[in-house]
N, CA, C, O and CB atoms as a CASP TS submission, in Angstrom:
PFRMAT TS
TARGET T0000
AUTHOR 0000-0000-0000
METHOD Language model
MODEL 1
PARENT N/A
ATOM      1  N   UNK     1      33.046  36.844 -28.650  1.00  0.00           N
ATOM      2  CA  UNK     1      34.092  36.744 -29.639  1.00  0.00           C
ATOM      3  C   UNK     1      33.471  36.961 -31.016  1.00  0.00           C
ATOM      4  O   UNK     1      32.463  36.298 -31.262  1.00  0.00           O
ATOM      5  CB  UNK     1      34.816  35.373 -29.552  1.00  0.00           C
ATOM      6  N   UNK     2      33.937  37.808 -31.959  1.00  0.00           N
ATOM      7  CA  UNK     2      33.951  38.193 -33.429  1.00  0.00           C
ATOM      8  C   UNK     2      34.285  37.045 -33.932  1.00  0.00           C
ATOM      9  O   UNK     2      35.025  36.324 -33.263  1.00  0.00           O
ATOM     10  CB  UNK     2      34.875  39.314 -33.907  1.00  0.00           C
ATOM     11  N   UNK     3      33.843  36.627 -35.163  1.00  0.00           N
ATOM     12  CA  UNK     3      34.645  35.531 -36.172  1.00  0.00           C
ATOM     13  C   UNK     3      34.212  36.368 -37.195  1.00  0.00           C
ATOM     14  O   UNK     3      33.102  36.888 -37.307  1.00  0.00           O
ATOM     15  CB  UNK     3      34.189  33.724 -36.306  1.00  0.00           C
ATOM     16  N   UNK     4      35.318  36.472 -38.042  1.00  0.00           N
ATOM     17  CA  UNK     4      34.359  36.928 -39.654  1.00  0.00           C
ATOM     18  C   UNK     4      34.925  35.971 -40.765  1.00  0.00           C
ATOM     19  O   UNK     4      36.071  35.523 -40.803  1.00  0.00           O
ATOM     20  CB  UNK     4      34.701  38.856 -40.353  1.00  0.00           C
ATOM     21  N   UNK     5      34.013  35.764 -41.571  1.00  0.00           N
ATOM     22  CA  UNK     5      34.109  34.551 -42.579  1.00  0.00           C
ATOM     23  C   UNK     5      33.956  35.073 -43.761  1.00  0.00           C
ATOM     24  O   UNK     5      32.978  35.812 -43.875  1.00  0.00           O
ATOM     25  CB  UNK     5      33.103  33.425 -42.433  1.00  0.00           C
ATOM     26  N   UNK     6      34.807  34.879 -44.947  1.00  0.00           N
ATOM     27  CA  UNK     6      34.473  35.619 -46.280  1.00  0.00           C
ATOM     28  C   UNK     6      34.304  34.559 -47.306  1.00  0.00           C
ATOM     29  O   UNK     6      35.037  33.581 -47.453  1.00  0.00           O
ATOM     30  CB  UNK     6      35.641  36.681 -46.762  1.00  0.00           C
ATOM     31  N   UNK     7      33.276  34.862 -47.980  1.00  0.00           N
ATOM     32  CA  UNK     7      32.739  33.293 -49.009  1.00  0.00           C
ATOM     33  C   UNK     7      31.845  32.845 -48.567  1.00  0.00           C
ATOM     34  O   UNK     7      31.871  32.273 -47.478  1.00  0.00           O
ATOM     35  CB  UNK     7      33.591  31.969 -49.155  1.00  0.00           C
ATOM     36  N   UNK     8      30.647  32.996 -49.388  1.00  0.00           N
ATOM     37  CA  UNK     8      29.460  32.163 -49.592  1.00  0.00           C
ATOM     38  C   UNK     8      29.918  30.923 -50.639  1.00  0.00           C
ATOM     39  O   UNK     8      30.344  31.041 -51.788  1.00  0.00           O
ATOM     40  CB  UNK     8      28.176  33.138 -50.221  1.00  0.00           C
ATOM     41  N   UNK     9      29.692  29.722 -49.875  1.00  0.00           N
ATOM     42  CA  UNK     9      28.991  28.674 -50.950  1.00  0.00           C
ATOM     43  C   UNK     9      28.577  28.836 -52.160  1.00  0.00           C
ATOM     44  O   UNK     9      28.948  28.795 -53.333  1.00  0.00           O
ATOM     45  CB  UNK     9      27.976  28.226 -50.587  1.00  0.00           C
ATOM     46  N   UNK    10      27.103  29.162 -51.058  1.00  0.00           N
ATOM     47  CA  UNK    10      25.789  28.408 -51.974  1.00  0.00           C
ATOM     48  C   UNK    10      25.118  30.009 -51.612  1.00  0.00           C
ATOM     49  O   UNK    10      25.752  30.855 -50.980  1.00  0.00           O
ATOM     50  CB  UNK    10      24.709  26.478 -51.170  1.00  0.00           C
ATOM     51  N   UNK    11      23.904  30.191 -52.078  1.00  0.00           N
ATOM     52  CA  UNK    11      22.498  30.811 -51.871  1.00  0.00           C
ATOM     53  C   UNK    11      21.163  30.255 -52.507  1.00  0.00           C
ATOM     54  O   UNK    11      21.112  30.007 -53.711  1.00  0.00           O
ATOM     55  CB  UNK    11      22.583  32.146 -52.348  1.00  0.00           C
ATOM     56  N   UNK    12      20.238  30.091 -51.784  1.00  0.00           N
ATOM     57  CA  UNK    12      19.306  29.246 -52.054  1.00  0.00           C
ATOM     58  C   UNK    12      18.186  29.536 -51.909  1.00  0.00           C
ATOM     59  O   UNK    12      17.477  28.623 -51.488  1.00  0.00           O
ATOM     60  CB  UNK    12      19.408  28.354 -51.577  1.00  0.00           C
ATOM     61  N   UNK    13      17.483  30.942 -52.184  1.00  0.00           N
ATOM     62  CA  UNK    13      16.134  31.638 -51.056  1.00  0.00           C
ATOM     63  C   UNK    13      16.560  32.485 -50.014  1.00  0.00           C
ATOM     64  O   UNK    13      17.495  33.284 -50.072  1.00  0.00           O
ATOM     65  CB  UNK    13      15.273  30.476 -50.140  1.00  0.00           C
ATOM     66  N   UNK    14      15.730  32.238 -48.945  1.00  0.00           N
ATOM     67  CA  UNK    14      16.930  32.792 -48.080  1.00  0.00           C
ATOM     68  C   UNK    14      18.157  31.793 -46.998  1.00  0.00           C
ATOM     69  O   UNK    14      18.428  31.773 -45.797  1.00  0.00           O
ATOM     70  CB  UNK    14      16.096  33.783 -47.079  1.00  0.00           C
ATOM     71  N   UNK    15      18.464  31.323 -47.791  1.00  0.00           N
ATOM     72  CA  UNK    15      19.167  30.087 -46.801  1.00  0.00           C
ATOM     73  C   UNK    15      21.035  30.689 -47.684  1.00  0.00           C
ATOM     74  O   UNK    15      21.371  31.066 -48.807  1.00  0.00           O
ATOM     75  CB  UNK    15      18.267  27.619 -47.355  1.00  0.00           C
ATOM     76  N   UNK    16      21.522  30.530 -46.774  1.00  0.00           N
ATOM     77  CA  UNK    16      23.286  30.658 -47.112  1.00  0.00           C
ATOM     78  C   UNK    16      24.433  30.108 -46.653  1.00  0.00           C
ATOM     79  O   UNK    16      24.986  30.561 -45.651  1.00  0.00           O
ATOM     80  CB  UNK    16      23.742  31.725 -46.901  1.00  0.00           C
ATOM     81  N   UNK    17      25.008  28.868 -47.470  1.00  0.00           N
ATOM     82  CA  UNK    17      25.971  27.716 -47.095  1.00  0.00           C
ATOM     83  C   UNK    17      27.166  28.184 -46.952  1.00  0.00           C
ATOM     84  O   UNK    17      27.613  29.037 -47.720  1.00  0.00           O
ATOM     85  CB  UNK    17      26.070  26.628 -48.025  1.00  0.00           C
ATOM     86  N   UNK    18      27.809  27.715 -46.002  1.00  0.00           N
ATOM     87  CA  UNK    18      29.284  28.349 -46.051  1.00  0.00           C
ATOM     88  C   UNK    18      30.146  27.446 -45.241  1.00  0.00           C
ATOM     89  O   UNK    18      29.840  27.192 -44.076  1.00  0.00           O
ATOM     90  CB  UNK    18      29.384  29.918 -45.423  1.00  0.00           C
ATOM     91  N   UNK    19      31.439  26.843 -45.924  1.00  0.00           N
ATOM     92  CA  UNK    19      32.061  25.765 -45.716  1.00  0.00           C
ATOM     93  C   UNK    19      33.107  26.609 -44.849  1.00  0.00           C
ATOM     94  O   UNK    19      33.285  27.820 -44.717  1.00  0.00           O
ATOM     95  CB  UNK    19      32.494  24.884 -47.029  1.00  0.00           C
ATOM     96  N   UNK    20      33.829  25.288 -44.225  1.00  0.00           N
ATOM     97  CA  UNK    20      35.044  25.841 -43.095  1.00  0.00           C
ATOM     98  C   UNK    20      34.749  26.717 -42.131  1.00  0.00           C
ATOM     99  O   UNK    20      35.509  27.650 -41.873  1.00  0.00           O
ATOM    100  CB  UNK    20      36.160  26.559 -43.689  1.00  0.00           C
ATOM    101  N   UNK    21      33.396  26.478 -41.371  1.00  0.00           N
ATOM    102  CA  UNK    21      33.078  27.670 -40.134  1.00  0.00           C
ATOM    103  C   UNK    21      33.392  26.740 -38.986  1.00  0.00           C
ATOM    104  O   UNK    21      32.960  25.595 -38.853  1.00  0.00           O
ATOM    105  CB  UNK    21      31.260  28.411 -40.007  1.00  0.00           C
ATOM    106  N   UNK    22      34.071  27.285 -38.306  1.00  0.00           N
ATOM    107  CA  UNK    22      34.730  26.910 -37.055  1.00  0.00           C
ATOM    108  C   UNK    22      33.904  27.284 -35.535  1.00  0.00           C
ATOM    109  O   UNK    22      33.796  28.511 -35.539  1.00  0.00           O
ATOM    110  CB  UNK    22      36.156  27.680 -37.128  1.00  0.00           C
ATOM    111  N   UNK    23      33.412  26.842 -34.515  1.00  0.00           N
ATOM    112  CA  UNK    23      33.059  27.056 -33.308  1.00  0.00           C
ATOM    113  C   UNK    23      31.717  27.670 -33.651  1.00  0.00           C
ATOM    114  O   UNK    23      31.743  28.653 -32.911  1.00  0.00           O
ATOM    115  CB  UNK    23      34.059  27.861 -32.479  1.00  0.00           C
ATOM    116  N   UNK    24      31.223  27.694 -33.926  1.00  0.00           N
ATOM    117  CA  UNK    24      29.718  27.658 -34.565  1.00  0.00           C
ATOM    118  C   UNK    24      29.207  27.044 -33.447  1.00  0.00           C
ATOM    119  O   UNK    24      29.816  26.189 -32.804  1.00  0.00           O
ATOM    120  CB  UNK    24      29.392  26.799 -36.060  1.00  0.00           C
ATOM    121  N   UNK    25      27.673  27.616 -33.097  1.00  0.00           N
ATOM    122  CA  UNK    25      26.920  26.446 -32.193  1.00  0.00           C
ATOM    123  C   UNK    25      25.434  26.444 -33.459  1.00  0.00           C
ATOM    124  O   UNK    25      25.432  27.180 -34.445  1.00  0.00           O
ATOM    125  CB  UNK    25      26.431  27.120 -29.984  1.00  0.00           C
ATOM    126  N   UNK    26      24.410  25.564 -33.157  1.00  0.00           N
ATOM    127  CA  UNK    26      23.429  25.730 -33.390  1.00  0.00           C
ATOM    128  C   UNK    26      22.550  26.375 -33.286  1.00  0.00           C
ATOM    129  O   UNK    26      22.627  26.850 -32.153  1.00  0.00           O
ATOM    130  CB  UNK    26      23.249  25.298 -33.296  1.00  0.00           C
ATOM    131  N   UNK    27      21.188  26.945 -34.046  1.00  0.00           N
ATOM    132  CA  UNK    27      20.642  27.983 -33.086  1.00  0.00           C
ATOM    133  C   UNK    27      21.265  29.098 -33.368  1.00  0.00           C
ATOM    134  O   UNK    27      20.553  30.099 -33.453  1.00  0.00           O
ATOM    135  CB  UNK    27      20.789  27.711 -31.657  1.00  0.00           C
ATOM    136  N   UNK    28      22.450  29.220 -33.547  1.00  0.00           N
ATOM    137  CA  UNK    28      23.435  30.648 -32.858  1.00  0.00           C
ATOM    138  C   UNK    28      23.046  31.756 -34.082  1.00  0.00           C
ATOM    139  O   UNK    28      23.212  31.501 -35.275  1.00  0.00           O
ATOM    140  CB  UNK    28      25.670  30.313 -32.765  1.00  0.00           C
ATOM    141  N   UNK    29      22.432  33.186 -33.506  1.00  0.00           N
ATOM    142  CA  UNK    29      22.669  34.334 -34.322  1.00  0.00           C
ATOM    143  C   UNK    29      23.849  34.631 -34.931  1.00  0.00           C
ATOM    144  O   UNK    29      24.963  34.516 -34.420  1.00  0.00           O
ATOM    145  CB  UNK    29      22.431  35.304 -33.708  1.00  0.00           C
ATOM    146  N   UNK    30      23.467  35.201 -36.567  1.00  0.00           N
ATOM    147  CA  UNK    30      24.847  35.469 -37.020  1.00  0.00           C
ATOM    148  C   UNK    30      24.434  36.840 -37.368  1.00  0.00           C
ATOM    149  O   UNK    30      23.239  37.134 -37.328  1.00  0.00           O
ATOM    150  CB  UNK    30      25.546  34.491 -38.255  1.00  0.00           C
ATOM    151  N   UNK    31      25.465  37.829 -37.758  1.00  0.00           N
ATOM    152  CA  UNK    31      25.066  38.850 -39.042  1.00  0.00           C
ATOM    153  C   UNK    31      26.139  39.226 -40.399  1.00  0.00           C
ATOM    154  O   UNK    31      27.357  39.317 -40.547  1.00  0.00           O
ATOM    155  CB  UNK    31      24.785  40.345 -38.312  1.00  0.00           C
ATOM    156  N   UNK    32      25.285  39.333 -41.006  1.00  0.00           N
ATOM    157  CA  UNK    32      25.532  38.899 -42.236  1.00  0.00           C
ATOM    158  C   UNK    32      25.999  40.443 -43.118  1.00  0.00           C
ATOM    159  O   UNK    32      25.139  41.263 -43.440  1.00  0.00           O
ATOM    160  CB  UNK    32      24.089  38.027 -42.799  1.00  0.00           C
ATOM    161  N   UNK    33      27.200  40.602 -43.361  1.00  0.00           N
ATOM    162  CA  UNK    33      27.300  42.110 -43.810  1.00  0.00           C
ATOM    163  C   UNK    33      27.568  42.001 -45.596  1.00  0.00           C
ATOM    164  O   UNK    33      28.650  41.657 -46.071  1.00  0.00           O
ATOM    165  CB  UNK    33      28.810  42.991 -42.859  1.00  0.00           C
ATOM    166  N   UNK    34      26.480  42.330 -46.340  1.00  0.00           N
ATOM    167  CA  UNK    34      26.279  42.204 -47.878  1.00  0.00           C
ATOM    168  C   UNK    34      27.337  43.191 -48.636  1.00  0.00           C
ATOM    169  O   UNK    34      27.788  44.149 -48.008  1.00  0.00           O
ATOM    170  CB  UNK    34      24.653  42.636 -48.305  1.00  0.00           C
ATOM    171  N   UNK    35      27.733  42.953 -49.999  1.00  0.00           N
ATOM    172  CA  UNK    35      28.420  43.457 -50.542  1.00  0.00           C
ATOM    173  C   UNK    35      28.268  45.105 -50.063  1.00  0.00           C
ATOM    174  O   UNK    35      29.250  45.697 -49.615  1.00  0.00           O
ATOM    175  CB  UNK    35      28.229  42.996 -51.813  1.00  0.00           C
ATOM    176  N   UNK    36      27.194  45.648 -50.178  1.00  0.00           N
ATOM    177  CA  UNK    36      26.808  46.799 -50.314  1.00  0.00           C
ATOM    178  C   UNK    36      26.892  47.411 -48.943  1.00  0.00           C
ATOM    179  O   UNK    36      26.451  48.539 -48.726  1.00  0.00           O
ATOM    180  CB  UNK    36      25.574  46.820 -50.939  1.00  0.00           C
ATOM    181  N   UNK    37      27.434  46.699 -48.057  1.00  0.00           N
ATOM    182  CA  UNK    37      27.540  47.067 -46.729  1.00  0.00           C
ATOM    183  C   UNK    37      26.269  47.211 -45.530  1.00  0.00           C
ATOM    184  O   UNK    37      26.394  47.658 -44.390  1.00  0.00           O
ATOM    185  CB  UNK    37      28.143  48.255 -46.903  1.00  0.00           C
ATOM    186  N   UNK    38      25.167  46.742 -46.113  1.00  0.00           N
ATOM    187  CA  UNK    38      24.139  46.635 -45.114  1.00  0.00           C
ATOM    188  C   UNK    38      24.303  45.403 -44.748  1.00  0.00           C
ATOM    189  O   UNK    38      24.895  44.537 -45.393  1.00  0.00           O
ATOM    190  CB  UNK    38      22.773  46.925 -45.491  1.00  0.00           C
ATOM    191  N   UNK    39      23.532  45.227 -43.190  1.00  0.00           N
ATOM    192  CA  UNK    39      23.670  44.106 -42.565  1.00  0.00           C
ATOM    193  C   UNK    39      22.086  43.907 -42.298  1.00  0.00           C
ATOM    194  O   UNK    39      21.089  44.541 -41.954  1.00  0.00           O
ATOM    195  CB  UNK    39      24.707  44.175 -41.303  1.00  0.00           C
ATOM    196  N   UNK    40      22.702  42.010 -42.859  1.00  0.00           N
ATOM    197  CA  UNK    40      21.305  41.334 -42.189  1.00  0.00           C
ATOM    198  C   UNK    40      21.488  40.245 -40.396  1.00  0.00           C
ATOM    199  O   UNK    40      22.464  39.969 -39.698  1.00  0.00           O
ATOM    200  CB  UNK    40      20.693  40.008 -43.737  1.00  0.00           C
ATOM    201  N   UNK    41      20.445  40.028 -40.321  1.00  0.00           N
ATOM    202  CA  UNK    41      20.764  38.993 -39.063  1.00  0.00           C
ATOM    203  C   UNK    41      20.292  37.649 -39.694  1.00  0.00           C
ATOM    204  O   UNK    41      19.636  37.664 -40.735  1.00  0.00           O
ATOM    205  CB  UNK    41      19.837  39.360 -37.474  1.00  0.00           C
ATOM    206  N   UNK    42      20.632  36.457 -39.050  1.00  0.00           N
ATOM    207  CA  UNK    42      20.588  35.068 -39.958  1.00  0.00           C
ATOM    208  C   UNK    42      20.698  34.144 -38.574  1.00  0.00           C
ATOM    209  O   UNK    42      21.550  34.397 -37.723  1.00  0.00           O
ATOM    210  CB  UNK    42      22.113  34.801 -41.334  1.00  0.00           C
ATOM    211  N   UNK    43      19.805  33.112 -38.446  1.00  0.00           N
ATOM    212  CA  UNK    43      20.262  31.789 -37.509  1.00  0.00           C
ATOM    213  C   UNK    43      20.872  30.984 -38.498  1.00  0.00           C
ATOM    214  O   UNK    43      20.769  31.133 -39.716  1.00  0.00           O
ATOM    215  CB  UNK    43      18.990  30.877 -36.698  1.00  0.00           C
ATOM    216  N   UNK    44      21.822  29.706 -37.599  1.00  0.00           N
ATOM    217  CA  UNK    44      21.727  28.785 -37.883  1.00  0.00           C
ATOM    218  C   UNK    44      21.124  27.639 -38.042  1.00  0.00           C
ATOM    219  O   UNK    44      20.401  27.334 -37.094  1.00  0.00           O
ATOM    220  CB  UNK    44      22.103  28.791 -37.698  1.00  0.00           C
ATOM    221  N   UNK    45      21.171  26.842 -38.972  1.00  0.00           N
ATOM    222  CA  UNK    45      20.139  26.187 -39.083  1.00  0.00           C
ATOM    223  C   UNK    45      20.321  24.654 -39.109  1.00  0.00           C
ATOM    224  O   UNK    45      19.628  23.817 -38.529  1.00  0.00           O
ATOM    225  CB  UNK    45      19.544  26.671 -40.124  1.00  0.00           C
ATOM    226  N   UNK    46      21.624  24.417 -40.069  1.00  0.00           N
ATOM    227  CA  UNK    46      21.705  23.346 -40.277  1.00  0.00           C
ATOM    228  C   UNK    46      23.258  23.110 -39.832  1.00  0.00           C
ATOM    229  O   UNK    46      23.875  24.151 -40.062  1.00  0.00           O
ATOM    230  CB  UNK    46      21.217  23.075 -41.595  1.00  0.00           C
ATOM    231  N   UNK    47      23.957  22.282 -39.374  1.00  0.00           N
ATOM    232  CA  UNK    47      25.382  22.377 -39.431  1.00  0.00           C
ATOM    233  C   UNK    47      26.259  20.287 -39.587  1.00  0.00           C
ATOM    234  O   UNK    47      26.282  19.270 -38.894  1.00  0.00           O
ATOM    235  CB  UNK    47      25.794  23.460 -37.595  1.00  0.00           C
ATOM    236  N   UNK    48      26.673  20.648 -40.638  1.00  0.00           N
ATOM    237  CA  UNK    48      27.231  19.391 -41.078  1.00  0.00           C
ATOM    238  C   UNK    48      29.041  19.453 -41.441  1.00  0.00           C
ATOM    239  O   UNK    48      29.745  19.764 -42.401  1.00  0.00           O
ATOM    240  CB  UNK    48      26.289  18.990 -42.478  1.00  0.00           C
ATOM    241  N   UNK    49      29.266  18.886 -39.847  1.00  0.00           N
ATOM    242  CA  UNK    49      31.105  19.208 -39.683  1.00  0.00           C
ATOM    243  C   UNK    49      31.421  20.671 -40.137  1.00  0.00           C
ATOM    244  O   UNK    49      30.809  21.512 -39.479  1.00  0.00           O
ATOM    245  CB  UNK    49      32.203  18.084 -40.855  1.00  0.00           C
ATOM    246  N   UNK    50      32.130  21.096 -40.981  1.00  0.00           N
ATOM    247  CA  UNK    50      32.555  22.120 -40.998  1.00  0.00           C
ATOM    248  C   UNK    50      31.629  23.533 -41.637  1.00  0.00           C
ATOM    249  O   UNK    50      31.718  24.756 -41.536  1.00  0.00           O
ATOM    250  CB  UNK    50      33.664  21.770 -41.563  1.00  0.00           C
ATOM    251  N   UNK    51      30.476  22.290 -42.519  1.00  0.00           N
ATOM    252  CA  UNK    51      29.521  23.296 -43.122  1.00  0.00           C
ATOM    253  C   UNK    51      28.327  23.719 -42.305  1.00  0.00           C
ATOM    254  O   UNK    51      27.678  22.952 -41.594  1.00  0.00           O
ATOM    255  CB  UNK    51      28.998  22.764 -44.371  1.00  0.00           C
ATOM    256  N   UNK    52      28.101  24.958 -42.461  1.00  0.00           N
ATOM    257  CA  UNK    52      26.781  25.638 -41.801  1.00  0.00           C
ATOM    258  C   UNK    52      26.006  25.902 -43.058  1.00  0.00           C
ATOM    259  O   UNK    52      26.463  26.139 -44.177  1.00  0.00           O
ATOM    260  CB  UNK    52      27.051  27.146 -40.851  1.00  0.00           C
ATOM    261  N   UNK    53      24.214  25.786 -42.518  1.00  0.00           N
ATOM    262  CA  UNK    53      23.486  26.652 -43.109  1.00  0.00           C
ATOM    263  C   UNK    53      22.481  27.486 -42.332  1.00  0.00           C
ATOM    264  O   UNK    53      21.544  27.139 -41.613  1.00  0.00           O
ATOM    265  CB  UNK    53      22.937  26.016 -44.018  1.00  0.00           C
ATOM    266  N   UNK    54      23.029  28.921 -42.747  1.00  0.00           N
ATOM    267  CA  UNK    54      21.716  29.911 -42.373  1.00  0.00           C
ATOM    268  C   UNK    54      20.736  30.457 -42.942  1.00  0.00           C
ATOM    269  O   UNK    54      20.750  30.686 -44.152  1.00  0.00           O
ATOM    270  CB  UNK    54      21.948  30.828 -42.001  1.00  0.00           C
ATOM    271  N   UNK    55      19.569  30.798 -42.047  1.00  0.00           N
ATOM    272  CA  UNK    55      18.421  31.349 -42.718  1.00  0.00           C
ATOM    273  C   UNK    55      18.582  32.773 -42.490  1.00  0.00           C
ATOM    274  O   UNK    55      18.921  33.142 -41.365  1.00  0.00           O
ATOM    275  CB  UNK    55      17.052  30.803 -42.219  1.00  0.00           C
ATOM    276  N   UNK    56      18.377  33.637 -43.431  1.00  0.00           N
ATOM    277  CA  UNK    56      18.233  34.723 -43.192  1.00  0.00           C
ATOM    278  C   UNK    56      16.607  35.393 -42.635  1.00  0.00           C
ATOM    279  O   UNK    56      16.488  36.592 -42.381  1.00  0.00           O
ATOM    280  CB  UNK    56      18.771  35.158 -44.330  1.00  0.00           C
TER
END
């Protein structure tokens, strides 16, 4: 299953917060598609109720 999420938080290094993510696991690969249309890949890292943080 696809989810796509629009809105960053935070940015912090390479770490990127993003509130209201739904069915998320831990661990779990994301990718990350930047203004400019390139894509990065990112784990999760941290997840607190609705907020995630990934590392890129």
């Amino acid at each position: 299953m696809i989810l796509d999420y629009i809105g960053v938080k935070e940015i912090n290094g390479s770490l990127i917060v993003l509130d209201d993510v739904e069915n998320a696991s831990f661990e779990e690969v994301v990718d990350i598609r930047l203004d400019d249309g390139t894509m990065r890949q990112g784990r999760i890292v941290q997840m607190d109720g609705n907020r995630v943080v990934i590392q890129v």
